[in-house]
LUMFI-380202 format. One record per residue (C-alpha): z, x, y. Coordinates in steps of 0.25 Angstrom, whole numbers, plus 5000, padded with zeros to 4 digits. Example, Ala and Ser with C-alpha at 12.3 -4.5 7.8 and 13.67 -1.06 7.14 Angstrom:
! LUMFI-380202
503150494982/502950554996/
//
This chain:
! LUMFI-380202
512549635073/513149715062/513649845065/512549925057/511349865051/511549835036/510849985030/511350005019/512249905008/513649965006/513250034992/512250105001/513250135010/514150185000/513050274994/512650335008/514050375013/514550404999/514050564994/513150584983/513450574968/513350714962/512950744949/513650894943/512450964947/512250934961/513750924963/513651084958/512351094969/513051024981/514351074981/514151224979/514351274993/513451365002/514051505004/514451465019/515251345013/515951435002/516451515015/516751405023/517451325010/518551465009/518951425022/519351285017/520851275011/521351145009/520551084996/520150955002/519451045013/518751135003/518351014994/517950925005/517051035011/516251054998/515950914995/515450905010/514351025010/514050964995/513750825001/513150875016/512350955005/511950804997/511950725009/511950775021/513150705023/514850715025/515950625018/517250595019/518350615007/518550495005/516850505000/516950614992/516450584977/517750634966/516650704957/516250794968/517650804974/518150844959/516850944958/517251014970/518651034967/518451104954/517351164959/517851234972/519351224963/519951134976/521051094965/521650954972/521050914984/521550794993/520250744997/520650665006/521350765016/519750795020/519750725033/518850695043/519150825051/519050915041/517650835036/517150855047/517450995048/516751035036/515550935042/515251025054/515551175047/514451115035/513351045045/513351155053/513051255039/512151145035/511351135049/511251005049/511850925062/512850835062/512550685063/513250675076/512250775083/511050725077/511550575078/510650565091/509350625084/509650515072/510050405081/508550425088/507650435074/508350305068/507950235080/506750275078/506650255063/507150095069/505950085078/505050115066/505650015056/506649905055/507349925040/508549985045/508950035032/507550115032/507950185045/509250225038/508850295028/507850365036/508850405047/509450455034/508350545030/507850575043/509450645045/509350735031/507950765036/508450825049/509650885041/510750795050/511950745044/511850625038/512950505043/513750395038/513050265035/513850205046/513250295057/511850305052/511950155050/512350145064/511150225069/510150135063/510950015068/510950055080/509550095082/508949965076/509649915086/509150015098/507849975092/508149855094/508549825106/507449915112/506249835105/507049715111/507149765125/505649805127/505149685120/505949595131/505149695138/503649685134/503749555130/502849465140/503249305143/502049275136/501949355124/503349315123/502949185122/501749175109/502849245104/503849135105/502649025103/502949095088/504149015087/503448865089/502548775081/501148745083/501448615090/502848645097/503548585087/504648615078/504248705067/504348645051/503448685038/502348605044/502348675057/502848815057/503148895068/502048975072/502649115068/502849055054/501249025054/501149165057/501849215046/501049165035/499549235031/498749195022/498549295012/497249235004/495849225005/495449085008/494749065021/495848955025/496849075023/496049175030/495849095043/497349045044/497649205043/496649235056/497149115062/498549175062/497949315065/497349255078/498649215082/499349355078/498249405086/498549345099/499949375097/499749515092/498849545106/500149515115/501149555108/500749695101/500749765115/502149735115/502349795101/501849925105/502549945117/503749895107/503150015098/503549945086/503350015073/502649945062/503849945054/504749875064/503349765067/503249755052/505049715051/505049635062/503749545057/504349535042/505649495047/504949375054/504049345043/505449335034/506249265046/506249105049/505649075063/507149055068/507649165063/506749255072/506849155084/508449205082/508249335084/508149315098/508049465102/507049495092/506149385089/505049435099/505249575094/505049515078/503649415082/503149525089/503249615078/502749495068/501549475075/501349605075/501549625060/500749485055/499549515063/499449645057/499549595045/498749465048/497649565051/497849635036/497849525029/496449475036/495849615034/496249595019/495649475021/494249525023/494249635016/494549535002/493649435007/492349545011/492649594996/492649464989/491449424996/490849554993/491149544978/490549394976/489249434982/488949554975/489449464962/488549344967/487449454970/487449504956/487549374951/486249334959/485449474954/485849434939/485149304944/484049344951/483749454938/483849324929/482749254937/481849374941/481849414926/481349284924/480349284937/479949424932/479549374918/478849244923/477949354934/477649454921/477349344909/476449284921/475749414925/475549434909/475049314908/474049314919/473549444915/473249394903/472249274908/471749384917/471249444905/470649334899/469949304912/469349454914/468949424898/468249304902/467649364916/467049474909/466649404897/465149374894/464949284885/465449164898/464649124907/464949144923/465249004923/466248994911/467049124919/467049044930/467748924923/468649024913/469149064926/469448934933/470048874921/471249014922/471248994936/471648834934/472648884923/474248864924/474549004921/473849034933/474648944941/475848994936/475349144939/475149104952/476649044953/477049184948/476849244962/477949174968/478849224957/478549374961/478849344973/480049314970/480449424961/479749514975/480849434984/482049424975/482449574981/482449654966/482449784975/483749754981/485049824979/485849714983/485149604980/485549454986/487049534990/486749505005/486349365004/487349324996/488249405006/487549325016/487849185008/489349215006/489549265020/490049115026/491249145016/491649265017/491449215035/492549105032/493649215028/493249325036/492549265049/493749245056/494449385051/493149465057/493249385071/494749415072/495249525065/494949665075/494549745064/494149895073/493450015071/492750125076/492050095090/490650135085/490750065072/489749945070/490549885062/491549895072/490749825081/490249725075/491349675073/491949675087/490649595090/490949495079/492449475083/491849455099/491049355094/491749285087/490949295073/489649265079/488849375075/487349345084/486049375080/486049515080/487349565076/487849705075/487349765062/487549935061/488749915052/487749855042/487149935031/485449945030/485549825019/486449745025/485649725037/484249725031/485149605023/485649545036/484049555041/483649465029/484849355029/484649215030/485949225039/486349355045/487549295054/488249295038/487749405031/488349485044/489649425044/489849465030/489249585030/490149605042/491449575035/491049675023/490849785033/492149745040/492949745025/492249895023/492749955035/494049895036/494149975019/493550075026/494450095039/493350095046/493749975054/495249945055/496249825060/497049895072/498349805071/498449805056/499349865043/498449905034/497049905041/497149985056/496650125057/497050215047/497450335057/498450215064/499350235051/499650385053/500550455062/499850475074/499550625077/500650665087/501650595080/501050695068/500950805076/502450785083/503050765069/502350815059/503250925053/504450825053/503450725045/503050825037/504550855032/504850715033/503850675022/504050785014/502650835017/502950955022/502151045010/500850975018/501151025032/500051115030/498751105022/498451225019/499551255008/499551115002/498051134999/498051264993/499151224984/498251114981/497051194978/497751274969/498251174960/497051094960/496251234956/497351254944/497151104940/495651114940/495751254932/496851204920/495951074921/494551144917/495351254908/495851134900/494451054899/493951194895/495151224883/494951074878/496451074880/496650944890/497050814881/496550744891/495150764889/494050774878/492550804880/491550684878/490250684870/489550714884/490450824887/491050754898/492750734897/493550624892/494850614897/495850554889/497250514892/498150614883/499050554874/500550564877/501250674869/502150604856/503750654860/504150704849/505650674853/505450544859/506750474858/506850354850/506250224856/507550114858/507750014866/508250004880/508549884882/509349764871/508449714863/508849554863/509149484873/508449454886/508849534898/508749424913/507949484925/509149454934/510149544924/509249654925/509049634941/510449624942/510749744933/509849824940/510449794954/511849834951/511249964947/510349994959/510649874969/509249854973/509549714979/510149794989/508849854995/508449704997/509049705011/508849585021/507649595031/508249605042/509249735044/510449645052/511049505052/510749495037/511149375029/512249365018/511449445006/510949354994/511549364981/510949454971/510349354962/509449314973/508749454975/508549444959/507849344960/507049374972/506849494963/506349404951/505449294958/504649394964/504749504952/504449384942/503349314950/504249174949/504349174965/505549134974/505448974970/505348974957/506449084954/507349014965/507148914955/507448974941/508649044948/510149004949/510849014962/509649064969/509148964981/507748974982/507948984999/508949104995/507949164986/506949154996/507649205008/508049335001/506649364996/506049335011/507149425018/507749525007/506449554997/505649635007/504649745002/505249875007/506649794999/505949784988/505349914987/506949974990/507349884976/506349934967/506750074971/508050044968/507849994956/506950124952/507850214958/508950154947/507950164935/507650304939/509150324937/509150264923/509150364911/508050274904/507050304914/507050454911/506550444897/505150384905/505150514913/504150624904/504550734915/505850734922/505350824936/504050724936/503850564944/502750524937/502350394944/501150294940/500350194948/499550064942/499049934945/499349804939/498349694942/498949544945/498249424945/498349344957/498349184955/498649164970/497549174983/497849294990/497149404997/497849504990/497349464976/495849524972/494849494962/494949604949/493849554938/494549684930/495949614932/495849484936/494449424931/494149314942/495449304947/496249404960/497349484956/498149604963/498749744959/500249774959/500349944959/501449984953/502050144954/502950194941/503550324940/503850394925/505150314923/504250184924/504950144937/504150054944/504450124960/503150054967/502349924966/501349854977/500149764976/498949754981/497449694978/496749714966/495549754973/496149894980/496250014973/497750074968/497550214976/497850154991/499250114985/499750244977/500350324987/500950214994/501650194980/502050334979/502750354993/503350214994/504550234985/505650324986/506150334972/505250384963/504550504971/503250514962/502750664955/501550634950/500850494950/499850434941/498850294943/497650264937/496250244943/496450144955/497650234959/496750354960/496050404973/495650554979/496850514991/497950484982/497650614976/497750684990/498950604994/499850624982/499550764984/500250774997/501550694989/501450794979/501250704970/500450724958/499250614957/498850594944/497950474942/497350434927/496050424934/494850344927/493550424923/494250554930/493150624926/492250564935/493150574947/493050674958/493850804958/493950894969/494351034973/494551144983/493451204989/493651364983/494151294969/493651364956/493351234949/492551234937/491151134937/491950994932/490550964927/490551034916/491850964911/491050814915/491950804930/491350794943/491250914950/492350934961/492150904977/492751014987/493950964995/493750985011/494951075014/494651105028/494450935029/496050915024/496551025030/495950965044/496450835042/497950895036/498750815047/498050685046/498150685029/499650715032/
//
C-alpha cells in the first residue's frame, strides 16, 4: 500500500502547499501589519527576519497557513521590501528556527492553536468524517474546512494526507475486525453462494455468477420485466433479513453502504473475490444498497403503472359516454317521435269515440283496426328503449369508470400483483389502508369474500356492491390507494432511498439538540437561529413590497401592467431597455473554418485540467491512468449520444475495452459533477463572460426544462400529449447563471413537476453561489418560496396567470383589498404555527 492515499494530483499539491497569488489590492490589505506586529517587527534587525515575518502574518492572514523561504512568491517578496524599505534581503538565511519563532509569537496573537496541539482533535473528526463516506479526497477537503472553521492551523499536505490515510485505514481495519466478529457461519455462507453458478458449474455469459444476476434490474414496464425485478427482490429480501443486523451493529453510514455496492457493481466477480479482507464487508454493503434500490424501482413501478391505468380508463370512459350520448340521443329521439306519434292516433281515436255520426259498432271496429296497427307495435317496442335510457346511469358522475376499472383490472394484476404481495409497504398502525394490505401480503393476494373496505370512499364501494367481479375491482382499487399514499407519505418503504419516512431523513433530535449551534455556524445559518428576528425582517419587507406594489398600480407607473376592459390587470412582460452605448456586435470566434470537438476539449483541459477530477473509483491500488484522448471521448460518446461502440469505432487509438473500462471506473456522477465545475469555474474567469453580467454585485441564476423524446422502453419515460403526442419522453433540468454558464443539469420524468428539483439545483454546486433565481411555472411552489428564503436567495419565478395565484401576508399587515385591482385577496400566515415548529423547518 502506498504511503498516502492518491488525494490530490501533483498541480494540486502544488496549489495547496504553494501561498496564494495576490493582486495589488489585497497585497496592500494582507500585508499591512496590526499594531502588535508593528512592535514586534522593531524588534526585528536582520532584513531577511523583518521581511520573512511580514510575508508570514500576510499569508497566516490568507491561509491560515506558514511557508518556508524557498515558497515565498518574488512579487510579494519585492512588495514588502519596498514597502517596509528592507533594501536587499538574503531570503534564504530565514531558516527553520527563526520560521518557527515567528510561528509561535503570530499563533499565539492570532489565538488560534497550533497544528501539533489540536492534531489529536483533527485526527478524531477525520475518522469520523471516514466512517461517514468513502472518497477520500472529500474527507480532505472537509478536514480542511473543518480546521479554518475551528480557527486551527492548517498543515502541510503531507501531514493532512497522512491523517486521512491513516484513518481510512483505522476504519478499516476496525469494520474488518467486528465483521469477523458478527459474521455467522451461515450468513457467511449465502454470502459466498454469491460467488457460484446456478448449477455449481463454471460461470460464462450463458451462466453468470449469481451476484452478476443481481446486478442487473429491469428498468421497464413490461410484465416479463417487472416479475424478473421481484424475483431478484425476493432473493435480495432473504439476504437482506440476515445480513442487515450485521450492518447495523457495523453502524455503516449510507455513504460508505452506497461506495462499497458501486464499486461491486463496477468490479468483475474476481476482482471482489481478491479482495480477501473485504469482500464480505463489500456484498454485504451491496446487498444492502440493491435491495434498497430494487425496492425504489418496484415502488416506481407501481406508481407508473396505477397512473397509466388510471389515465386509459378515464380516456376509454369518456370515450364510452361520447358513445353512449351518441346512441341515447338516437334512443331519445326514437322514444319522443314515437310519443308524438301516438299522441297523435290518440287524438284521432278520442275524434272517433266521441263522434256521433258512427255507430257503437263502427267505434268498436275504428278501434280494433289502431289496435291491430304496426305503429302500435312499434309503440309498444318503445317501452324497452326507455328502459334502457332509465338504466344507462345518465345521473352518474362517473359513469361506466368502475366497470372499465373492473375490466382492466387483470392488467394492471399481471404488473403489480406480485409488487403488492411482496414489497412491505408500512403505515400508521390504525390506518385501513394499512391494514388491508398486511391482510393481503398474509394471504398471499387472496382477497376472501369480504375484504377489508374502510379505506374505500362511499362510491367506490357502493361500485364494489354492484360488480360482476369484486375480487378485481378491489385489487385495483387497492393498488390506486396504495399509489396515493405512497405520494401522499402516508404509507412508506422502511428500507428504501427515496420512499421511507420523511422524519427518517432529518437529524435526529438529540443529535440536533447536542449540536445545533455548531450546525448552525457550519451551514452558515446562523441569522436563523432564532425566529423571531428572521420574521419580523420578513414582515417588514413584505409590508414595503405590498405598499410600493399597490402605490405603483394606483400612479399607473408599473410597465408591467395595463388595465383590461373588465378592469382587471394584464401583466406584460417589459421590454428590455435599448443601450444606448452598447458596443459594436463582432465576432468571437473565426469565421471560416470548422473548429474539432476534440480541439476544443483538449484546449479547454489545459486551461482547467478537468480530466483530473475524473479520478479512479477506488481511492488505492489504482491502475496506470488512460491517456487523455480516452476521457475525450468518453466525454463525446455520451455528450454526442454516439454511445461507447460506435465512438470506439470512429476513433483512432481508442480500444473499445479501454474506452469502456475508463467509463465504468473513471466517469462516476459525483466525477462528473467535479468537471463541469471546472470547466465553469474557467468561463467565470474569462473576460467574455462579463459582458453577459447586466449588474456586477448580482448571480442571477435561471432554471428550465427541456423535454426529450424517448425511443426506448423505460420506466423513467412518461406520456406528454403537449410534448410528445403518443409517444414517452423525459425532462433534462438545466440551472444557468447570467454569464450563461451551464453550473446544473439532472433528469427526470416528464410526468413530475420542476419545483421538487429547484433547490437541489441551487445547493449542489460550489461555484456559482446563486443571488437571485428565476424558473417558470412548473419551477414555481409556496415551499420554494420559504426555502430560498432561508438561502437568502431571491425567488423570482415568471409565474403564469399571477393574478389568480394566492398571496399571503402577516397577520397585523396594512394590505390594501387586492380585489379592487382583480387579485385574490391575501390569507393570513400562522405565525405562532412556524415559530412552533422552528427547529423541525431548520
Amino acid at each position: 500500500m502506498a504511503r498516502h492515499l492518491p488525494l490530490l494530483d501533483a498541480t494540486q499539491r502544488r496549489a495547496f502547499d504553494q501561498p496564494p497569488t495576490f493582486n495589488r489590492p489585497q497585497r496592500q490589505l494582507l500585508f499591512a501589519l496590526p499594531d502588535w506586529a508593528t512592535q514586534f517587527l522593531a524588534t526585528l534587525l536582520a532584513p531577511h527576519s523583518r521581511g520573512g515575518f511580514v510575508l508570514q502574518v500576510g499569508y497566516f492572514k490568507a491561509t491560515g497557513r506558514f511557508f518556508p523561504a524557498d515558497r515565498f512568491l518574488a512579487a510579494d517578496c519585492a512588495y514588502v521590501q519596498q514597502r517596509y524599505h528592507l533594501g536587499e534581503v538574503e531570503w534564504a538565511r530565514y531558516d527553520k528556527a527563526t520560521r518557527f519563532h515567528h510561528r509561535e509569537h503570530i499563533l499565539q496573537q492570532f489565538g488560534v492553536l497550533s497544528f501539533e496541539q489540536a492534531e489529536a482533535a483533527v485526527r478524531q473528526q477525520v475518522t469520523h468524517f471516514a466512517r461517514q463516506q468513502m472518497n477520500p479526497v472529500a474527507v480532505f477537503h472537509s478536514a480542511a474546512d473543518y480546521i479554518r472553521t475551528h480557527r486551527w492551523e492548517v498543515p502541510t499536505y503531507a501531514a493532512l494526507a497522512g491523517l486521512v490515510t491513516g484513518a481510512f485505514r483505522t476504519v478499516e481495519q476496525q469494520l474488518t475486525t467486528q465483521l469477523a466478529h458478527h459474521l455467522t457461519p451461515a450468513v457467511r455462507q449465502q454470502l459466498d453462494a454469491l460467488f457460484t453458478t446456478s448449477e455449481e458449474a463454471p460461470a460464462h455469459s450463458h451462466r453468470p455468477y449469481r451476484l452478476t444476476t443481481l446486478k442487473r434490474s429491469l428498468e421497464l414496464m413490461r410484465p416479463s420485466a417487472i416479475r424478473a425485478n421481484v424475483q431478484d427482490y425476493a432473493v435480495l429480501q432473504t439476504l437482506f433479513t440476515q445480513v442487515y443486523p450485521v450492518v447495523q451493529a457495523l453502524d455503516l453510514s449510507e455513504e460508505v453502504v452506497r461506495y462499497y455496492a458501486r464499486y461491486v457493481e463496477r468490479a468483475q466477480v474476481f476482482q471482489v473475490q481478491q479482495q480477501a479482507d473485504k469482500k464480505y464487508l463489500m456484498v454485504l454493503c451491496f446487498v444492502v444498497y440493491q435491495f434498497y434500490q430494487l425496492g425504489d424501482l418496484l415502488t416506481e413501478t407501481l406508481l407508473q403503472a396505477v397512473q397509466t391505468h388510471r389515465n386509459a380508463a378515464q380516456r376509454e370512459t369518456q370515450e364510452r359516454v361520447y358513445r353512449q350520448q351518441q346512441d341515447t340521443a338516437g334512443q331519445l329521439r326514437q322514444v319522443l317521435e314515437g310519443v308524438v306519434s301516438h299522441g297523435a292516433a290518440l287524438a284521432q281515436l278520442e275524434a272517433v269515440a266521441l263522434s256521433f255520426a258512427r255507430t257503437n259498432e263502427e267505434k268498436v271496429e275504428a278501434l280494433l283496426t289502431w289496435l291491430q296497427a304496426p305503429a302500435v307495435a312499434a309503440f309498444a317496442q318503445l317501452g324497452q328503449t326507455a328502459q334502457q335510457l332509465r338504466k344507462g346511469g345518465g345521473g352518474s358522475s362517473t359513469g361506466p369508470y368502475y366497470q372499465i376499472i373492473e375490466e382492466r383490472s387483470r392488467t394492471l394484476q399481471r404488473r403489480l400483483g406480485e409488487i403488492l404481495r411482496r414489497v412491505a409497504y408500512e403505515g400508521a398502525a390504525d390506518s385501513p389502508l394499512a391494514q388491508a394490505l398486511t391482510q393481503y401480503r398474509a394471504r398471499d393476494g387472496q382477497v376472501g369474500s369480504q375484504p377489508p373496505t374502510g379505506f374505500l370512499k362511499a362510491a367506490e364501494r357502493a361500485a364494489l356492491a354492484q360488480a360482476e367481479s369484486p375480487v378485481s375491482l378491489y385489487k385495483a382499487l387497492l393498488a390506486g390507494h396504495v399509489a396515493d399514499h405512497l405520494k401522499a407519505g402516508k404509507l412508506n418503504l422502511a428500507h428504501s432511498l427515496r420512499y421511507r419516512p420523511f422524519d427518517t431523513y432529518l437529524l435526529d433530535a438529540t443529535t440536533w439538540e447536542r449540536q445545533r449551534e455548531e450546525l448552525l455556524v457550519q451551514t452558515g445559518l446562523t441569522h436563523l437561529r432564532e425566529p423571531g428576528p428572521w420574521l419580523a425582517e420578513l414582515q417588514a419587507k413584505l409590508a414595503t413590497a405590498f405598499a410600493r406594489t399597490c402605490e405603483r398600480l394606483d400612479a399607473g407607473t408599473n410597465p408591467g401592467v395595463r388595465p383590461r376592459a373588465n378592469g382587471r390587470p394584464r401583466f406584460l412582460t417589459p421590454a428590455r431597455p435599448v443601450e444606448e452605448e452598447a458596443p459594436t456586435p463582432r465576432l468571437l470566434f473565426p469565421e471560416p473554418g470548422l473548429i474539432s470537438l476534440h480541439e476544443v476539449l483538449h484546449t479547454v483541459n489545459q486551461q482547467c485540467h478537468f480530466t483530473d477530477c475524473l479520478t479512479h473509483w477506488s481511492p488505492r491500488n489504482r491502475p496506470p491512468r488512460p491517456a487523455e484522448r480516452v476521457f475525450f471521448a468518453g466525454v463525446m460518446a455520451y455528450g454526442c449520444n454516439l454511445g461507447l461502440t460506435r465512438m470506439a469505432h470512429a476513433t483512432k487509438h481508442v480500444a473499445q475495452s479501454t474506452l469502456e473500462n475508463t467509463v465504468n471506473w473513471y466517469f462516476s456522477l459525483d466525477n462528473l459533477r467535479r468537471a463541469n465545475d471546472a470547466v465553469v469555474a474557467l468561463t467565470g474567469k474569462l473576460p467574455v463572460s462579463r459582458l453577459f453580467k447586466r449588474h456586477p454585485e448580482v448571480v442571477h441564476t435561471s432554471s428550465d426544462g427541456q423535454k426529450y423524446y424517448v425511443a426506448v422502453d423505460s420506466i423513467h419515460a412518461t406520456h406528454s400529449y403537449k410534448y410528445f403526442g403518443q409517444e414517452k419522453g423525459i425532462v433534462s433540468y438545466g440551472f444557468l447563471d447570467d454569464r450563461h454558464r451551464l453550473f446544473y443539469s439532472t433528469t427526470f420524468s416528464s410526468s413530475e413537476r420542476e419545483a421538487s428539483y429547484l433547490v437541489d439545483g441551487l445547493l449542489h454546486n460550489d461555484v456559482v453561489e446563486s443571488t437571485i433565481h428565476s424558473t417558470d411555472t412548473h419551477g414555481f411552489t409556496e415551499v420554494n418560496f420559504a426555502l430560498t428564503a432561508f438561502l437568502t436567495i431571491e425567488f423570482a419565478p415568471r409565474i403564469q396567470s399571477f393574478q389568480d395565484q394566492q398571496l399571503y401576508a402577516f397577520a397585523g399587515m396594512d394590505v390594501p383589498d387586492l380585489t379592487a385591482y382583480g387579485l385574490t385577496p391575501v390569507k393570513y400566515i400562522d405565525r405562532a404555527l412556524i415559530e412552533a415548529q422552528w427547529d423541525t423547518l431548520l
